[in-house]
C-alpha positions, 0 to 999 in steps of 0.5 A, a space after each residue: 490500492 486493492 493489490 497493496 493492501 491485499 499483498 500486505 495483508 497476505 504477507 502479514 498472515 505468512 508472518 504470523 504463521 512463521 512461514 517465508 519470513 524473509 520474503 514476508 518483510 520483503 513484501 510488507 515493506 514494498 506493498 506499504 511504499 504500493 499504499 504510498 505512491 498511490 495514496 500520493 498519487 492520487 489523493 494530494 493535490 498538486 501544484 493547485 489542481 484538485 486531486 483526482 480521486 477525491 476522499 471527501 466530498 
C-alpha cells in the first residue's frame, strides 16, 4: 500500500510541475489499480472468512 501511495503521490507532483506528463498519468493510473488490489486484497472479506488486516476493531 505504502509503494502505491508514495508512487501516486510522486507522480501527481511530476504533474503538477509539468515534468514527464505521459508517464506522470501512466504511473498515477497504475498506482491507483496498486491502492485497488490491495485494498480488495486485504481489506474485504471473502466468501465468509473475516478479512485479513482489519480497518476497525
Amino acid at each position: 500500500m505504502m509503494i502505491g501511495l508514495g508512487s501516486l503521490f510522486i507522480s501527481v507532483y511530476l504533474l503538477a510541475k509539468k515534468l514527464y506528463f505521459a508517464i506522470s498519468l501512466f504511473i498515477i493510473l497504475f498506482s491507483i489499480l496498486i491502492i485497488f488490489f490491495t485494498f480488495v486484497a486485504y481489506f474485504l472479506p471473502e466468501a465468509g472468512y473475516p478479512p485479513p488486516i482489519r480497518l476497525f476493531f
